[in-house]
N, C-alpha and C positions, 0 to 999 in steps of 0.2 A: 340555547333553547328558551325559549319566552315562558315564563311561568302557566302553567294551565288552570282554564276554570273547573271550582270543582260547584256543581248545584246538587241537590235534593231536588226532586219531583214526587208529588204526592198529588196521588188523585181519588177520587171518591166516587165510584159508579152505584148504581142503582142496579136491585136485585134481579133487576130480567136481565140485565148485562155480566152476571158471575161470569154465566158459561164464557162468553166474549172476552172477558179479562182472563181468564184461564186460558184461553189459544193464545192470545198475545202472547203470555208467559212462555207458553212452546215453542214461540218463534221466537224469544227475547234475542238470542244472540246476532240474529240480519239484523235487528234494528241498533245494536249496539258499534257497529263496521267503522270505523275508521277513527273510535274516540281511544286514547290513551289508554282509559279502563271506564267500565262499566257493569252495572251488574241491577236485573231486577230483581225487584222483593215484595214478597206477599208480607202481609202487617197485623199484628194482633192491638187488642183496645189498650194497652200498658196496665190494665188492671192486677195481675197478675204475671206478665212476662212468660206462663208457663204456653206447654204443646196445647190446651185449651184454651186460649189465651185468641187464637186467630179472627181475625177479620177480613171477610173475603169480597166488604162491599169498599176496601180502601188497599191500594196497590202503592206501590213508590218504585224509584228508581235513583242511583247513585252514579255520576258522571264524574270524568275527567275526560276535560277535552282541550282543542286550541282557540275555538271558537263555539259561541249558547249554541245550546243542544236544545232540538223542540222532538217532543213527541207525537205526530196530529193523530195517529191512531188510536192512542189514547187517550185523546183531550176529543176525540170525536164521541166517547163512549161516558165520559166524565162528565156528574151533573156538578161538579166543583173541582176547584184544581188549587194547589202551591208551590211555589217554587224561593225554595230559601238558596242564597248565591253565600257560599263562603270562601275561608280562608284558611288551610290549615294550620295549625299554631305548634301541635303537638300532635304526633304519630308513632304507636310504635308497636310493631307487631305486623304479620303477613296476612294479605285476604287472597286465597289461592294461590300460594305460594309467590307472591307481590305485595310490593310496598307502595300501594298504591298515591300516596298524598303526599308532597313535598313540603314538610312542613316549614315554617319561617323562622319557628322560633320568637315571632314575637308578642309580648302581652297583649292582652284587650281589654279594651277599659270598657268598653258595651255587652251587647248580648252575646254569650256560646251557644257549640252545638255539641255536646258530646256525643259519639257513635262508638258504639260496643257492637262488636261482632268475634262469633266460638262456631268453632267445629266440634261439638264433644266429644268424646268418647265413648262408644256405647255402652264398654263396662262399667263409666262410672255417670253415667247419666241419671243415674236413682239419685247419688250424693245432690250431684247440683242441683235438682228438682225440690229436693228436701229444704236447701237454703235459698231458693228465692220467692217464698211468702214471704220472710220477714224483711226481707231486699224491701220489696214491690211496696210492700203498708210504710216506710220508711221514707223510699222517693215520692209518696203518694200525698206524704206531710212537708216535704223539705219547702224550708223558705228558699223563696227564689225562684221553684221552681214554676215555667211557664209553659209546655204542653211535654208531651211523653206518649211513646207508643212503641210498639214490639215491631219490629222486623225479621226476617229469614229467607233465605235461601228455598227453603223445604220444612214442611210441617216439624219434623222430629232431626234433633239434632245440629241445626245449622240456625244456629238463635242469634240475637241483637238487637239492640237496645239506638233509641234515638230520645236525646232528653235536649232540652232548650232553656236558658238560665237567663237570667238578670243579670249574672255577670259570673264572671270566673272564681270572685269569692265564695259565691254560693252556690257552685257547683264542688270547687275544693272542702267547704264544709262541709258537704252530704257526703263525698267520695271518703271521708278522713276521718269523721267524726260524730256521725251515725255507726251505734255497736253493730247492726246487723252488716253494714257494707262493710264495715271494718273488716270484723271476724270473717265473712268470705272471702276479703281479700287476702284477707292472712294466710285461709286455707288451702288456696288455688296453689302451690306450689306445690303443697305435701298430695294433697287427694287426686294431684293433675286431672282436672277436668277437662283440661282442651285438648285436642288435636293439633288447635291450631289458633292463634286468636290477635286479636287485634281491637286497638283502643284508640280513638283520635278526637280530639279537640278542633274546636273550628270559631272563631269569630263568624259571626253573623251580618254577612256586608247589606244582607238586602230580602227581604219577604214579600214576597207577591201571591194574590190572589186571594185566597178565603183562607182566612188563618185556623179556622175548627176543623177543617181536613186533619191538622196536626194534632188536634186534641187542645186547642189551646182553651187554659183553663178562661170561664166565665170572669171578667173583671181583672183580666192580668195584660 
């Protein structure tokens, strides 16, 4: 079987278009038919990563497929759009009980993508909320870092992360070496936050369209 594309799709509608991106969302799964895996996602500012954290005038969606994926129904409604084309390097963990991304295993000497995505637990859903202000003020300074924004499934509960690096060094430094990501990572086994979770690495083969859909920082 031929390796599949995997792309990001982000788009940015205009306020009289919510309602309109909200019904797409209801119908997401007909537009999803015959890709490998698929999944849409509402997106928050990455300011915070918390349940108030969302953004309801920028939508995305995550593909594997065999052949580009175009969405026109939502690029008919988009007063901007991106489409970053990757490669997975590093995967590990289930989204829906699937391993969605074939990863390669091999380095990159350019840009990443890392994608965090958690099912949490509703018991322990107070815990992790507690520890990600000090996450969020952390990734908010990391060198390297070149846009960030919140992703989910569903407002509460079904959280993830989308960040973009200079390179893999400087994603490894934030992930390892920053106290506050440290210490959360430490504590995810004992406090088990997730239900379910998943973490992947991505070279960055190719960016198309309006890079600020992504948050991409001024000057980077």
């Amino acid at each position: 079987m031929s390796r599949a594309s995997v792309t990001l799709h982000v788009w940015r509608v205009p306020r009289h278009a919510i309602g309109s991106a909200m019904l797409r969302m209801a119908f997401a799964r007909r537009h999803l038919a015959g890709l490998r895996f698929g999944k849409f996602l509402g997106t928050g500012t990455g300011e915070t990563f918390g349940p108030g954290d969302s953004d309801l005038t920028r939508w995305a969606a995550i593909t594997v497929s065999d052949a580009p994926v175009r969405f026109p129904t939502w690029d008919k409604i988009a007063t901007s759009q991106a489409r970053i084309e990757l490669e997975p390097l590093i995967s590990r963990g289930t989204w829906s009980g699937r391993s969605p991304f074939a990863p390669t295993g091999r380095k990159s000497e350019g840009m990443v993508l890392a994608l965090t995505r958690a099912r949490l637990r509703p018991a322990r859903a107070l815990r992790f909320w507690r520890a990600v202000p000090g996450v969020a003020r952390e990734i908010a300074a990391a060198p390297g870092l070149l846009a960030r924004f919140g992703v989910g499934e569903a407002p509460i509960g079904w959280q993830g992360t989308v960040s973009v690096w200079r390179d893999a060094t400087d994603l490894t430094a934030f992930a390892y070496r920053q106290p506050e990501h440290r210490a959360a990572i430490a504590r995810t086994p004992a406090d088990r936050w997730y239900a379910e979770e998943l973490f992947a690495r991505f070279a960055v083969h190719d960016i198309s369209g309006d890079r600020t859909v992504l948050g991409w920082s001024a000057g980077r």
